[in-house]
Residue, then its C-alpha position, 0 to 999 in steps of 0.5 A: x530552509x530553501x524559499x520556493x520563490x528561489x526554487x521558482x526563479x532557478x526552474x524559469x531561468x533553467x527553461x529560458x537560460x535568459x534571465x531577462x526573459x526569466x524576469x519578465x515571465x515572473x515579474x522581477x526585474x533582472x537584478x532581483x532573479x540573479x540575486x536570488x539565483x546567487x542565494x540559492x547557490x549559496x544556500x546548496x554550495x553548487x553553482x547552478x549556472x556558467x555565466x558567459x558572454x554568450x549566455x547561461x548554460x546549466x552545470x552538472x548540478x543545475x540539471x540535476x537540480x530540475x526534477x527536484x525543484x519541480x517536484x518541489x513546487x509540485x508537492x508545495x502546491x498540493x499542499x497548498x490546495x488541501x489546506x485550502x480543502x480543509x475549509x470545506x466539506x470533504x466530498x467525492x468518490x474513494x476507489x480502493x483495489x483490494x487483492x487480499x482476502x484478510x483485507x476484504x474483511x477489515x476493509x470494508x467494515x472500515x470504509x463503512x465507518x468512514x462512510x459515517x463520519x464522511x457521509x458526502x464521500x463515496x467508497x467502491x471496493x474494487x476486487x482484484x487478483x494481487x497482480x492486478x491491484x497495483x496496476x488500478x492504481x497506477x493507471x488510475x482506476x483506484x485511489x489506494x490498494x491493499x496488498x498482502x505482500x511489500x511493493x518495490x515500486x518507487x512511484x508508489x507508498x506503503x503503510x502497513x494496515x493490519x497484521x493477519x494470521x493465518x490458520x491451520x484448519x481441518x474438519x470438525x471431526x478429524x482426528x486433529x480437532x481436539x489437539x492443541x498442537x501438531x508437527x509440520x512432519x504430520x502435515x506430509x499425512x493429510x491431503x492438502x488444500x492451497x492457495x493459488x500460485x499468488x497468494x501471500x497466504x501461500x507464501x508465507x506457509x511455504x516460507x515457514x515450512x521451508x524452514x523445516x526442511x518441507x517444501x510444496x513437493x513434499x506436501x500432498x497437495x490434492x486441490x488449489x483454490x483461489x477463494x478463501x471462503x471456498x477453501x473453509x466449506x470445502x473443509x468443513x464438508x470433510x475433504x483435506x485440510x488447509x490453511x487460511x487467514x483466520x478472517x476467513x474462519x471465524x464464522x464456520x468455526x464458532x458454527x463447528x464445521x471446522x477447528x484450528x489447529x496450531x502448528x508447532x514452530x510455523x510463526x504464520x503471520x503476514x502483514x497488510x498493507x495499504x498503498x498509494x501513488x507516492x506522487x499525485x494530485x491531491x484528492x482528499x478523500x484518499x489523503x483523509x482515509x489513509x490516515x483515518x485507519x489508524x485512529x484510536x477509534x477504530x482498534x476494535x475492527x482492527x482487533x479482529x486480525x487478531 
């Protein structure tokens, strides 16, 4: 295991190449930093430094070394300062970016139970477009995001929050509300509401229906909403069919303004996920929440996905 103090030492020594600087600033005597630079160089079987009559200079394998030590020492002394949190109570203000519809119900029955067990944080949901939601997080707006698609940024993290499925839904009184089943080929008959452009609902309908030879061409696609609730009462007022998370359903259909039906070889499921920066100041809040969504207690708000 490599000693931060070593990493310390290496980081001070690459910013003044002068160990006898790098010994004042750090409070060593010269000896004791060139012992621990040849330890550490030891340690990673590199030679960090060229040691000549005019000085030090970095080798390949120093430069190298720089952005890591100080991510290092970063993440060392976040560390450092949440354990110290611990000692206190768990205050201040959690911003969630929410871009999703399916996350807009979990979540916010979620962050209200957290609210119960951390009465001195705070929570904002914040609604976004899912083009929108990283952004907040990355200029700092919101603490975490959720997102219905993977992210392929490496300054961010991702867990998964939930599994969503998504439904066929039709009126109550259409001819399919009482089938169990229909083909992706009768779905070329109806007159179709989608989803947005952006939208992971409209994406993974279009990638299972892809596999059935239908593409969005071949689909009578007569409105495009971006609301889910929208979606559901246009629905149930008799106008087209479409598809949505099951989240959004759930209401109308034990009212009976509309009726799922299953679509036979469509595996229509999307993951949720919650996503944070990778590398930040500690903020307890976030840190507790991201791993407060996952615990046992909490199976029952995520059995509503199911």
């Amino acid at each position: 295991m490599i000693d931060i103090q070593k990493v310390e030492t290496f980081l001070c020594v690459a910013e003044k190449l002068n160990i006898s600087e790098a010994a004042k600033q750090i409070h060593l005597s010269q000896p004791a930093v060139s012992h621990q630079i040849k330890l550490l160089e030891q340690e990673l079987g590199v030679t960090l430094f060229i040691r000549s009559s005019t000085g030090l200079k970095l080798t390949d394998a120093g430069r190298l070394m720089i952005p890591w030590a100080r991510r290092l020492l970063h993440d060392t002394n976040d560390l450092k300062e949440m354990m110290n949190s611990l000692q206190s109570e768990i205050v201040g203000e959690l911003s969630i970016a929410c871009s999703t519809t399916a996350g807009k119900y979990i979540l916010p029955q979620m962050a209200a139970r957290f609210s119960e067990y951390y009465p001195g944080i705070k929570v904002r949901i914040l609604a976004c477009g899912p083009e929108y939601a990283t952004l907040k997080l990355l200029d700092g707006d919101a603490h975490l995001g959720v997102v219905s698609t993977e992210i392929n940024d490496a300054s961010l993290e991702e867990q998964e929050f939930f599994l969503d499925t998504i439904t066929l839904i039709v009126p109550a009184n259409h001819r399919w509300a009482t089938r169990k089943t229909i083909t992706p080929e009768e779905l070329l008959e109806e007159k179709i509401i989608m989803r947005e452009e952006t939208s992971g609902t409209r994406k993974v309908v279009l990638t299972e229906l892809a596999k059935h030879d239908i593409s969005l061409d071949d689909l009578n696609v007569f409105l495009e909403l971006g609301n889910a609730e929208a979606i559901v009462h246009t629905v149930a007022a008799g106008y087209g069919v479409s598809f949505v998370s099951s989240l959004a359903t759930a209401c109308p259909v034990e009212k009976g303004k509309v009726a799922d039906v299953a679509v036979e070889g469509l595996t229509l499921q999307r993951k949720i996920y919650m996503i944070r920066k990778r590398i930040s100041s500690p903020h307890r809040p976030r840190d507790v929440f991201w791993g407060f969504i996952h615990e046992p207690s909490n199976a029952d708000i995520m059995r509503q996905a199911k």
